[in-house]
N, C-alpha and C positions, 0 to 999 in steps of 0.2 A: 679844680672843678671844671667840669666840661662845659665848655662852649656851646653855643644853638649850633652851628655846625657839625661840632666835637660830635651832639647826642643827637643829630641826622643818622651821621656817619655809626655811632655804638649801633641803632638802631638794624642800621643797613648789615652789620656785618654777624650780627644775631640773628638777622632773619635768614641769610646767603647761608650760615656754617649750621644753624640751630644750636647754639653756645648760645648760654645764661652767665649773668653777672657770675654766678657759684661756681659756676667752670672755669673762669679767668682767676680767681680768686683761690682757686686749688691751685694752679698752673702757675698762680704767681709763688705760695708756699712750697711747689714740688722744685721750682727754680731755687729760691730761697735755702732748700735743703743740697739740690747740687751742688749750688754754692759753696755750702758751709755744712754740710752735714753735722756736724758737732755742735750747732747755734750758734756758735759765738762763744761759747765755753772755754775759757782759758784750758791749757790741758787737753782740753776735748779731742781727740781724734778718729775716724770714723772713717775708712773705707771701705767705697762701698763699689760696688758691679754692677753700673746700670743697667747692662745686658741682662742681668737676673731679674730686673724689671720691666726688661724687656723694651728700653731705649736707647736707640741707635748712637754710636759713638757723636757723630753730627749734631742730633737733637741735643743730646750731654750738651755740645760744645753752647749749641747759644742758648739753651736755658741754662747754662751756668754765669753765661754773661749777660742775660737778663737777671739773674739771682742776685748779681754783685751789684747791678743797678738799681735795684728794689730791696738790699740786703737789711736794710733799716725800717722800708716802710711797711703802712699795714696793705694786706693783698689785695685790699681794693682797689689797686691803682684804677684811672681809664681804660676801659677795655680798648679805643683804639690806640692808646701809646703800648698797650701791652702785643697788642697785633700788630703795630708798627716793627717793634723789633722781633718779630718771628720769620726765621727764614721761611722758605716754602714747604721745605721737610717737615722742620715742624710744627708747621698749620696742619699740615696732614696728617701727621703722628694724632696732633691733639685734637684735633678732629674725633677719629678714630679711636682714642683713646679715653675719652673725658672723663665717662667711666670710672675709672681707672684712679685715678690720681688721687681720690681721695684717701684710698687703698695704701697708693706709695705714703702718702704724709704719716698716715696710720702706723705705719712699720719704721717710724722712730718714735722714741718716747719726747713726750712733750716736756718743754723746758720747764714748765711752771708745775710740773709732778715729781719733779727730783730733788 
């Protein structure tokens, strides 16, 4: 739960980038799937070419170890612990991109459909 600080700061960084709660909350599922593309499915295996998605080798690297940090929870995390671990690149990417993400989640099937 965010602190009176904590949701100064959420506020501050919503207003500076214009990201909504549902843009972190993608970005934390799009991590989540670099992570683990396959969900967690025993078996499961799933490679995939971020570049076809048009995410820079970099951005892979630390939404992948934001994925493995969040790999269990639900994508609401904090928007500033989730900004907290965003390199500068990809502030920018997702910035840029926000768009976008819900798109990537889209282009795997859901766990709960199989």
């Amino acid at each position: 739960m965010a602190t009176k600080n904590s949701k100064e700061r959420i506020k501050e960084i919503q207003s500076v980038t214009g990201l909504r709660a549902t843009h972190f909350a993608d970005l934390v599922r799009v991590a989540q799937l670099i992570y683990d593309p396959g969900g967690g499915v025993s078996g499961r295996t799933i490679n995939v070419d971020w570049m076809d998605f048009e995410i820079p080798a970099p951005v892979v690297d630390n939404l992948r170890s934001l994925g493995q940090l969040y790999q269990y929870e639900s994508p609401h995390v904090d928007i500033d612990l989730v900004w907290d671990g965003l390199t500068a690149e990809t502030r920018s990417w997702f910035i840029a991109n926000r768009g976008l993400l819900w798109q990537i989640e889209e282009s795997f099937p859901a766990l709960d459909e199989d």
